[in-house]
C-alpha positions, 0 to 999 in steps of 0.5 A, a space after each residue: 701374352 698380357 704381362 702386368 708389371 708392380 713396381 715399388 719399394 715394397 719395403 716391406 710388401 704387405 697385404 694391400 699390394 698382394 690383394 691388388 696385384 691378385 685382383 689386377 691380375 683377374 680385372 686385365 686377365 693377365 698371362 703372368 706378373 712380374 713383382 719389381 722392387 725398386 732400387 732407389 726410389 726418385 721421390 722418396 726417402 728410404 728406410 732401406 732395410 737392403 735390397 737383397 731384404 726386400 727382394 726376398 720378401 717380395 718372391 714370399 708375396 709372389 710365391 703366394 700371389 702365385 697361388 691365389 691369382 693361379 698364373 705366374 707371378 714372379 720377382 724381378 730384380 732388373 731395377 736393384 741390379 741396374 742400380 741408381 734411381 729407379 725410373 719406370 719409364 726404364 724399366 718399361 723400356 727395357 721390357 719392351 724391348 726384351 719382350 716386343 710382342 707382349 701387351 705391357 701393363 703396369 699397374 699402380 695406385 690411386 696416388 701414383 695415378 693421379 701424379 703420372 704426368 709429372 713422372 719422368 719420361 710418362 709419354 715412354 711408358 705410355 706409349 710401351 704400357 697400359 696403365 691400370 690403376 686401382 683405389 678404394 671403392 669410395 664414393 670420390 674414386 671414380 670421379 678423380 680416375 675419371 677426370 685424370 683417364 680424360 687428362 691423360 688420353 687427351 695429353 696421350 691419345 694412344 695410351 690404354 688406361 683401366 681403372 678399378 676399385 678394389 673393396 677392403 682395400 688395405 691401406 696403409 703407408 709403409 711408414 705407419 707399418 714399420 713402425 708397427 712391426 715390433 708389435 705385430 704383423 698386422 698387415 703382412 703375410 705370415 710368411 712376410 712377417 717371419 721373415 722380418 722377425 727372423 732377419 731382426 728388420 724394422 726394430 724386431 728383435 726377437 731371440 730366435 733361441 726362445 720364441 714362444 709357438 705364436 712367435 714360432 710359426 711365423 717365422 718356421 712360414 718364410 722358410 717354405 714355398 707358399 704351396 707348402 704352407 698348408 702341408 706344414 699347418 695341416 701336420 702341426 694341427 694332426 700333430 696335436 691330435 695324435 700327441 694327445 691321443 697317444 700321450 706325447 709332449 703336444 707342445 714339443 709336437 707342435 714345434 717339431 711340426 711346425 720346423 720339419 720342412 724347414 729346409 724342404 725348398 732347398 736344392 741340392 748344392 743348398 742342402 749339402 753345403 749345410 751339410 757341410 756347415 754343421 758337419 752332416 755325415 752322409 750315407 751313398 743314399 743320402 749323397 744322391 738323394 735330396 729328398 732324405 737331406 731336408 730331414 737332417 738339415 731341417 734338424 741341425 736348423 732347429 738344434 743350432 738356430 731355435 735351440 730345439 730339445 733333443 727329441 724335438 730334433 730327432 723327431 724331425 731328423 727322422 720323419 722322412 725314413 723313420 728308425 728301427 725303435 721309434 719314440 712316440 713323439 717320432 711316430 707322431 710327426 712320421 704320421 702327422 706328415 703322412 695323413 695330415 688332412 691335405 693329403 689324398 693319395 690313394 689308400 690315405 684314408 685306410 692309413 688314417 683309421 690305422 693310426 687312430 686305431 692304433 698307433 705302432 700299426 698305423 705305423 706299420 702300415 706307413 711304412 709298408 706303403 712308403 716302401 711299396 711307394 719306392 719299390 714302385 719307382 725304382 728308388 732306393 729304400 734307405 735302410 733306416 725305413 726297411 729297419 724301421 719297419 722290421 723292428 714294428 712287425 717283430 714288436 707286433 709279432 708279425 
C-alpha cells in the first residue's frame, strides 16, 4: 500500500494544501493519506490558535480531500499527542514501524524541499520515505528541483525523490491569511472558514446571534461532513424556489435550510447528550432512533446558538417526520430536503412534479412514500409522520 503523509502546522489549512495533497495523491497514485498537523514546530514561531483547533480544521481538509482525491485521506494527531517539537524524522519512524510493508511518502513544498538536508535526522526519514515535492509551474522550478534531486541522491543514494509542478498553485504564507481572515475567507475552504468564524479564531468576532445569510453558510458548512454539503446547498437552493412559488418567508427558508442537518454527523451518545443539555424530551422511537435526533437538536442549535425565529426552528424541528397541520414554511423545508436536485431515488421525479403542482399533494405524496420507505425496512413510523399524513388526506378529502 502507497501511503502519502502531510505534515504541517496547518494553522489554518488552506486551499493550497487541499489542491497539493489532491494532485500528490493522483501524481504517486496513493492508497491513502494521512493529513498530520504538527505539535510544536522546531523552526518556526507559532500563532497557536490550540491544537485541538487545528486538528478539527485540518479532519474539514481531509473530509473534502477525501472527496475530491477519492481515497482515504485522513487526520492523524500522533504529532500533537507526542507533545514537544515535532520532528519528521519522528514520525516517519514511527510510521514505519507501525506499518512495515507500506511504501512511505512524505510530501512537501518547494521551500522545505529545498532545505531538507538541514533537517533533523534527514538521512532516517529517507531511508523510511519517499519524498515528493510540489512548487509552482515557473519557469526557475524545475531547474532548482533538478539541482537538489541531484544533491540529494548523491548525499542519499537510496532515497526515492519525485518532483511535480502544480498549475494555480495558492500560494500564500499563513501569516498574510491570518491576517486576512477578519475580511474574508479567501483562500479556505467554506467549511474551514465557518469554522474559524464560529470559533471566533485569528481576530473574527462575529456575533453568532445576528449573522447575515452570507456570513451564515459558512458557518451552518463546518457542521457537516463534506459529502454532506452539496445536499444541504442543494435544499437552500429548492428551498428558495418552493417559498417563492408558494408564498413562504424566502429568507427564513433559506436559514432553515441552511441549519437543518447541523447536528446530522453527530453519533448517538452526541446527539443525546445534547439532548440532555437543552432539556429534550424523547419519545421510545426517538430514544432508539438517531436519525429522528438531528431534527430536534439541529433545532435547539439554532434556537440557542443563532437566535432562530421560532418557526424557523419548527421547521427545522419538523422536517424529518413532519406534523399533523404543517405550516408552509414546514411543508417547504420537508420538500426541499426530499427533492432537492441531488437526490435520485426511484420515484423523486414524480415527487417533484407533485410538489410544483401542488404543494399539500406533493406532500402527501412524501409522506405516503417515506412511509412505505420504513414499512419497506421494517423501521418504526413515528406517529408525527402517520399524523401528518392523515391530517393532509382529510384536508384533501381523501
Amino acid at each position: 500500500m502507497k501511503l502519502g503523509i502531510y505534515g504541517g502546522s496547518f494553522n489554518p489549512p488552506h486551499l493550497g494544501h487541499l489542491h497539493a495533497a489532491i494532485a500528490a495523491a493522483a501524481y504517486l497514485q496513493l492508497d491513502e493519506l494521512l493529513l498530520i498537523p504538527a505539535g510544536i514546530p522546531p523552526h518556526k514561531h507559532f500563532d497557536d490558535p490550540g491544537a485541538a483547533h487545528r486538528a478539527a480544521m485540518t479532519q474539514l481538509m481531509a473530509e473534502q480531500a477525501a472527496l475530491e482525491a477519492k481515497i482515504p485521506v485522513r487526520l492523524s494527531r500522533m504529532e500533537i499527542e507526542r507533545g514537544g517539537k515535532s520532528y519528521t524524522a519522528d514520525t516517519v519512524r514511527s510510521l514505519h514501524e507501525q506499518r512495515p510493508d507500506d511504501e512511505l511518502w512524505l510530501l512537501m513544498g518547494t521551500d522545505m524541499f529545498l532545505t531538507l538536508q538541514d533537517w533533523y535526522h534527514p538521512e532516517e526519514i529517507l531511508a523510511h520515505a519517499g519524498i515528493c515535492a510540489f512548487g509552482r509551474s515557473e519557469r526557475d522550478t524545475e531547474e532548482l528541483f533538478a539541482v537538489q534531486r541531484n544533491y540529494l541522491t548523491e548525499r542519499f543514494p537510496n532515497a526515492l525523490i519525485a518532483t511535480m509542478t502544480l498549475r494555480n498553485l495558492v500560494e500564500v504564507s499563513s501569516t498574510e491569511l491570518r491576517a486576512m481572515l477578519p475580511e474574508g475567507g479567501r483562500y479556505l475552504t467554506p467549511q474551514v472558514y465557518g469554522y474559524i468564524l464560529r470559533e471566533r479564531l485569528y481576530g473574527t468576532n462575529l456575533d453568532l446571534k445576528r449573522l447575515t445569510l452570507e456570513q451564515l453558510r459558512p458557518v451552518a458548512l463546518s457542521y457537516l461532513k463534506a459529502k454532506r454539503v452539496r445536499h444541504v446547498l442543494g435544499v437552500e437552493q429548492e428551498a428558495i424556489r418552493l417559498a417563492e412559488k408558494y408564498g413562504a418567508d424566502v429568507e427564513k427558508a433559506r436559514f432553515a435550510a441552511l441549519l437543518h442537518d447541523c447536528t446530522k454527523k453527530l453519533d448517538m451518545d452526541e446527539q443525546l447528550a445534547l439532548c440532555e443539555q437543552y432539556g429534550i424530551a424523547l419519545d421510545e422511537v426517538e430514544r432508539v432512533s438517531i436519525k429522528l435526533l438531528h431534527a430536534k437538536t439541529g433545532a435547539a442549535i439554532a434556537r440557542e446558538v443563532f437566535a432562530a425565529p421560532r418557526d424557523v426552528c419548527d421547521a427545522i424541528l419538523w422536517h424529518t417526520t413532519g406534523r399533523a397541520d404543517m405550516t408552509t414554511l414546514e411543508k417547504v423545508i420537508y420538500l426541499a430536503d426530499y427533492i432537492e436536485p441531488s437526490r435520485d431515488f426511484d420515484g423523486v421525479e414524480t415527487l417533484r412534479e407533485a410538489v410544483y403542482a401542488d404543494l399539500d399533494r406533493g406532500l402527501a405524496l412524501g409522506l405516503k412514500m417515506s412511509i412505505e420507505e420504513l414499512e419497506g425496512y421494517g423501521s418504526p413510523v413515528h406517529h408525527n409522520t402517520r399524523e401528518a399524513y392523515d391530517f393532509i388526506k382529510s384536508k384533501l378529502g381523501e
